[in-house]
N, C-alpha and C positions, 0 to 999 in steps of 0.2 A: 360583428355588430354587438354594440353591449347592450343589455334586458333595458335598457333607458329608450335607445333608439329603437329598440324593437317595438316599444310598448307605442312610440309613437308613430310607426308602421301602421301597425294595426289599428289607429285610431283611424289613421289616413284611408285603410281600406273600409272601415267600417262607416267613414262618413261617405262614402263612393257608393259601397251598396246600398247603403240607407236611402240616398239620393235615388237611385235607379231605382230598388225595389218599391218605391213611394210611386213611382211617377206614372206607371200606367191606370193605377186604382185611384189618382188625385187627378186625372185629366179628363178619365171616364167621367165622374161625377160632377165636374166642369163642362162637360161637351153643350148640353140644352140650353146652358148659358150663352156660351162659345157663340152656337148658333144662331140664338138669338139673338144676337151685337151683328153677327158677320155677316149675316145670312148663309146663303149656298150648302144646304141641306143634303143638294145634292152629293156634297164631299162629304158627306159625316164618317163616311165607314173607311174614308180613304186617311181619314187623322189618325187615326189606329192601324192600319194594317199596311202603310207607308212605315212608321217607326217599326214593324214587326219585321218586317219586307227589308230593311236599311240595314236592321242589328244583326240579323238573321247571317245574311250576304255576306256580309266584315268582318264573322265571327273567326274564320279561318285566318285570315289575311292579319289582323291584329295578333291572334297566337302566331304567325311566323316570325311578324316585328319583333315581338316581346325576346326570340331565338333571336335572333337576327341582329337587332341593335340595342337589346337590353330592356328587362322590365321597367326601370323610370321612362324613359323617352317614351313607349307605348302605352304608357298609364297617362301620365301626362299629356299625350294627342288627344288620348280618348278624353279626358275631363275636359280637354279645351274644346273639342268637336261638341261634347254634350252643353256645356255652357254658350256656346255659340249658339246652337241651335235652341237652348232657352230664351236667349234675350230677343234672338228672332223672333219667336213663339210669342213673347209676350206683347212684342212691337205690333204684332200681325194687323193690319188693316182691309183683311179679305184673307176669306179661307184658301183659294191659291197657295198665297205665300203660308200663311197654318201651314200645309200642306207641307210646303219646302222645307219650312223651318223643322218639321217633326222627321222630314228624309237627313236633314243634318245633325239631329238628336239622335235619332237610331242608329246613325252613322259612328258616335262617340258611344252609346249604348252598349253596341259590340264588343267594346274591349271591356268595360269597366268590371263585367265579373269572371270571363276567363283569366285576365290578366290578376285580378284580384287574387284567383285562386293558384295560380301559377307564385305565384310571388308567398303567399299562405307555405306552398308546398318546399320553396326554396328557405325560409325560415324557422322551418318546426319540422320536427323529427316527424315519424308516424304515429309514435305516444303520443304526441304532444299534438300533433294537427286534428287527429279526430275528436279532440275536445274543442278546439278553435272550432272547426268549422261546422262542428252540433251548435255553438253557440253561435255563428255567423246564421244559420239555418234559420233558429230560435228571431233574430233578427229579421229576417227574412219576412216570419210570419206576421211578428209585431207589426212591421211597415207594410204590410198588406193587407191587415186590417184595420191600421190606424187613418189610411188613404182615404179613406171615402168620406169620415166624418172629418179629418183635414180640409179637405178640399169642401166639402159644404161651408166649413167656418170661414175658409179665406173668402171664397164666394161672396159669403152675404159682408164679413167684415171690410172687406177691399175691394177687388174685382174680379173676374176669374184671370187677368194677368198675372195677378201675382202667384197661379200656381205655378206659372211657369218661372216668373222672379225668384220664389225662393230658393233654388236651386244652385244658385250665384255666391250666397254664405258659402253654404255645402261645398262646393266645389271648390271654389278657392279655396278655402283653409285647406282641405286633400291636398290638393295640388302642392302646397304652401308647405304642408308636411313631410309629402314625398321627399319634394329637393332640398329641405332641411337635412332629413336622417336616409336618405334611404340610397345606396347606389349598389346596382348588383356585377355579377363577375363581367356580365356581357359586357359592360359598357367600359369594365377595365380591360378588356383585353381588344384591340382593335384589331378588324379581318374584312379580308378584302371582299366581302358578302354581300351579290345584290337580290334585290325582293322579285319575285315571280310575278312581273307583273303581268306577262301574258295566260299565264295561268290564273293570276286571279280574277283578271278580266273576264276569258270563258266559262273559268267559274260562275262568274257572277250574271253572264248571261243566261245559260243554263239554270241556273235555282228563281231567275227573275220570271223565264219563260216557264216553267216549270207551275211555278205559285197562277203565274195568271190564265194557266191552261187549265189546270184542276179546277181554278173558281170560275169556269167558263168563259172567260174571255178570248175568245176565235181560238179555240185549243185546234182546231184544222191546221191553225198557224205555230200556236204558241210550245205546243206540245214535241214537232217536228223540230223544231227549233232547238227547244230543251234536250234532245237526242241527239242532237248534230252538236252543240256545245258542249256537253256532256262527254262524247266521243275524243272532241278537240281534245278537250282538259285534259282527259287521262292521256292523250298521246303525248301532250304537253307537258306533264309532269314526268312522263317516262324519262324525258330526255332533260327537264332543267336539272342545273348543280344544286339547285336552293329551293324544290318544290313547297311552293303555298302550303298544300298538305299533302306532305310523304304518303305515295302509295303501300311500299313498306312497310308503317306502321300499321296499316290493317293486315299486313300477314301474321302480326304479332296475336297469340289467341286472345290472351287478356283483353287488348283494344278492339279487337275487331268481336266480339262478345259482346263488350261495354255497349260498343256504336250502334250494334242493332238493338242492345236492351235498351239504348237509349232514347232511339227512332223508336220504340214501340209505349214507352214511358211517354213522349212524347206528343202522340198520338191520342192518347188518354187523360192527359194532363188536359191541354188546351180543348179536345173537345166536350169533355166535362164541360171545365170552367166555363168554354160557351155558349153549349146548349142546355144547362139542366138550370140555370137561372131563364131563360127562356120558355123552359118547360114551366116552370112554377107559375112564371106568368102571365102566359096565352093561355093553360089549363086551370090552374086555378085562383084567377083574378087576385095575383101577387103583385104587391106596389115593386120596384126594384129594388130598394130597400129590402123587404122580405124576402126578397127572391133571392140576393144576394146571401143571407144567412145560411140559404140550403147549401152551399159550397164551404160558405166560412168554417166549418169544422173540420176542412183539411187543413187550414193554414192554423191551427192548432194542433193536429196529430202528425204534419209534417216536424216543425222545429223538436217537437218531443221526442220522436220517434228518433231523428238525425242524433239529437243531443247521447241518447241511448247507445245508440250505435257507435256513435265517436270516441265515448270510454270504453264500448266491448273490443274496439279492432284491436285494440293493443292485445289484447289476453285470447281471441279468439281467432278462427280464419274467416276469411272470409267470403268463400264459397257457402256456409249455410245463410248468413245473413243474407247476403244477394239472392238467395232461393227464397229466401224466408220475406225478404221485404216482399218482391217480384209477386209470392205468392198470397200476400196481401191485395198485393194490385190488382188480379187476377178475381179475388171473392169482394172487395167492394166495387169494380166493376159491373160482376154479374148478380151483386144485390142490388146495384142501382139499376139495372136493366129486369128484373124481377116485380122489384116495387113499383117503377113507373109502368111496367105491366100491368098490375092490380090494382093500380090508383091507390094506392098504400099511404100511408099517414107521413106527412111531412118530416115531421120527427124520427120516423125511419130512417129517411133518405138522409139526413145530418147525421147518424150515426155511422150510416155506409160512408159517408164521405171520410167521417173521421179514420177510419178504419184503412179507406183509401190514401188518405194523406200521410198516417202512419207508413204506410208498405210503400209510398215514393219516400219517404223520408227514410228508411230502414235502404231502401236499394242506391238510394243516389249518391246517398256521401261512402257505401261501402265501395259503390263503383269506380267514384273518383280517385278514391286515394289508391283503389287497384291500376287505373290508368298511368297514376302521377308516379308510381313507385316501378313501374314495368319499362321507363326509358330513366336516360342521363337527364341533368341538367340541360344540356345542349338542344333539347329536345320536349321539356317539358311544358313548354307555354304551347305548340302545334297541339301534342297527344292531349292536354287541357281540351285544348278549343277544341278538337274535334270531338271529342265526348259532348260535348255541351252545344255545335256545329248539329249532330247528329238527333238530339233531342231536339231542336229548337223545327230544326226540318222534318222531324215529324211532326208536329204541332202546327206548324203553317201547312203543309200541304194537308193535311186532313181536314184542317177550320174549313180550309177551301172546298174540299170535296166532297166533304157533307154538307156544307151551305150550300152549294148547286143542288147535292140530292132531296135537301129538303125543300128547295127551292121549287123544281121539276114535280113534288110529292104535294107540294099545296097549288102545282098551278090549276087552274081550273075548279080547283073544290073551295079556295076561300077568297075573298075578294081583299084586295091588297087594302084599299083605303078602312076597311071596317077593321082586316087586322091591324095595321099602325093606329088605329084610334084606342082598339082593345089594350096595345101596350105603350101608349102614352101618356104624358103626365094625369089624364084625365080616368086613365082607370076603364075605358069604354063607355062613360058616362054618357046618352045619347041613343046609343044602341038599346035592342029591342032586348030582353032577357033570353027569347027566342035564340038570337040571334049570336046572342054572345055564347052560348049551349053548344050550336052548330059550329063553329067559327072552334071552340075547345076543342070538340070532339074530333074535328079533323084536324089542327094541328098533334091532338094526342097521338093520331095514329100514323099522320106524317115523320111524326118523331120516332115512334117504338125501333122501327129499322135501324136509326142510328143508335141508339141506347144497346142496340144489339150487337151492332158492330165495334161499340166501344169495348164493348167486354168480350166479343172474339180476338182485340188487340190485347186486350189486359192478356186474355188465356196465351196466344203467342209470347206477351210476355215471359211469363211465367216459362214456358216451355223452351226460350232462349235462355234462362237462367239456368235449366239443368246441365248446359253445356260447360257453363262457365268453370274455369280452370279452378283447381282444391289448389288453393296460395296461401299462407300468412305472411303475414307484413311486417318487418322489424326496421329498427331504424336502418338497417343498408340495404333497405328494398325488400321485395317479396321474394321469397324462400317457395319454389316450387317443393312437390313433393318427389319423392324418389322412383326411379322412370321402374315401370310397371305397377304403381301403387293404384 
């Protein structure tokens, strides 16, 4: 491939993650709108956690395509799934079909950044990638905090349809790019290779029963279920030619390291992100807006932190980074569970984030490129997806099991209607000053548990990391150390 067509590669992936990393932060900020047109309130939480629930599930199953029939063909479903499930989304005339349209968005969602990175990894040496992907990172952040004041503009300037419309540019021209410049080895060499589909299917029953057992839905039912599927899968995979996700690869130490740092990264990511904006503003009477800012300083000490990282792997190993980010993770966790302890000044709690965003930024992209360099070609769109498989399943089953716990922790002490009024557009306006004091002080102390158990995950973190194999990374893979070192 000549630096011409690569360069338009990379345009192509960067318009894909641009699209994706935008889209959860410009839909949130669209929802009250959403609702207001649609009605059916009652689905609010299902617009969001259907698209987490969709991307989540497919993450595996697209990293085997990508193997299987080639990174354009899987790039290209996924942009068409995601686009599909946009013009749906904008169509929407009852939240129902929202609904559908966001399960066929998440559906294309799943590949757009395993696959991305998969294709990153078959293009650029190890020099050369951890500067791409500090800068893809960097990216990352920008569209995640440029989402929300996007989506207010198109709001008031258009309708909240066209958050979902604008997507349609974006994607096309990707798409449009790909199959200009880009074709990889897979799709030159033809094999007689078919997809696990029975595998992905009890996959995908398993992690569906799974999420909706943790978030209390008949878990009597859903849980049992999730074990009996779970069971299938792996006997199912024992035996296909072409497993969804190679059992194998978790014997390998590198990945199966990566998978639980990742599951535990995971864990901490997404329950931050969903409870400590919620802390801000059932304790102290934070618009969303401001509430949001207490988090916004990781998606700045993330892309930084990544960028750092990506010119050290070449000249470093990277066994201290991955201790060293991890161990980030670990102390602004257990500062955010400290502070929100002692009712600590807000401005703390933005620095602990930044600090936390840092140490994911430092551990994820050292991780990654220890994944992508520990198999062949043949192999590296799976060992991608399930690193990023492995994080994203921590992150939904934990949103899920601490929303039940804190769920269980205010029944009886706060009254549902007075608290949705405290965190609505109105600020609690209405309510007694009394009232809105009591109504804090037991969501405060509903919460302290989980702020607690974030940062006993962050500490597992960390303590997963000291396992992790002493590698450097040169352009023809990672270079273990010499056996007894």
């Amino acid at each position: 491939m000549t630096p011409r067509q690569r360069s338009f590669v990379v345009a192509a992936i960067l318009l894909s993650m641009f699209m994706s990393a935008m889209e959860a932060t410009v839909v949130a900020t669209a929802m009250p709108t959403v609702v207001a047109d649609l009605r059916g309130i009652e689905l609010y939480g299902w617009v969001g956690s259907i698209y987490m629930l969709a991307s989540t599930v497919t993450i595996p199953l697209w990293g085997s395509l990508a193997d299987l029939r080639g990174r354009r063909p899987a790039m290209i479903a996924g942009i068409a799934f995601f686009l599909l499930g946009s013009l749906m989304a904008g169509a929407a005339t009852s939240m129902p079909f929202l609904v559908l349209a966001r399960a066929v968005q998440g559906v294309g969602a799943g590949s757009l950044q395993p696959v991305s990175m998969t294709i990153v990894g078959d293009l650029y040496t190890v020099q050369e990638r951890g500067r791409v992907l500090g800068a893809f990172g960097a990216l990352w952040g920008v569209a995640g905090m440029a989402g929300p004041l996007l989506g207010g503009l198109i709001v008031r300037a258009l309708s909240w349809r066209w958050v979902f419309y604008i997507n349609l540019p974006f994607g096309l021209l990707s798409a449009g790019l790909f199959l200009a410049f880009y074709r990889d080895v897979a799709e030159s060499a033809p094999r007689e290779r078919r997809l696990d589909v029975a595998g992905a299917s009890a996959l995908t029953v398993s992690i569906l029963a799974l999420l909706l057992g943790v978030g209390g839905t008949a878990p009597w039912l859903t849980l049992p279920l999730a074990l009996a599927a779970g069971a299938a899968f792996v006997a199912i995979e024992r035996r296909a030619p072409e497993p969804v996700l190679p059992l194998q690869l978790l014997t390998q130490r590198t990945i199966a390291v990566s998978s639980v740092a990742g599951a535990f990264m995971g864990v901490v990511m997404m329950s931050t992100l969903m409870f400590l904006p919620l802390y801000a503003q059932a304790t102290r009477g934070a618009s969303p807006t401001e509430a949001g800012t207490t988090v916004a300083p990781m998606l700045l000490g993330w892309p930084l932190a990544s960028t750092l990282a990506g010119r050290a792997l070449a000249r470093v190993r990277v066994q201290p980074l991955v201790r060293a980010g991890l161990g980030c993770v670990a102390l602004g966790t257990a500062a955010v569970w400290l502070l929100v302890r002692a009712d600590a000044s807000p401005n703390l709690l933005r620095l602990a984030m930044f600090f936390f965003g840092a140490g994911m930024g430092l551990a994820n992209i050292s991780l990654l490129l220890a994944v992508q360099e520990s198999v062949g070609h043949a192999q590296r769109g799976i060992a991608t997806a399930t690193s990023m498989f492995a994080r994203s399943i921590g992150g939904a089953v934990s949103v899920g099991a601490m929303g039940a716990l804190l769920a269980h922790r205010l029944a009886g002490t706060v009254d549902e209607a007075r608290l949705n009024t405290l965190l609505g557009p109105e600020h609690g306006r209405g309510l007694a000053p009394e009232a809105i004091r009591d109504i804090a002080d037991a969501v405060a102390r509903g919460m302290l548990p989980l702020f607690a158990l974030i940062a006993f995950f962050g500490l597992c973190a960390a303590l997963t990391g000291v396992t992790f194999p002493d590698i450097r990374l040169n352009a023809r893979g990672p270079v273990a150390p010499p056996v007894g070192d």
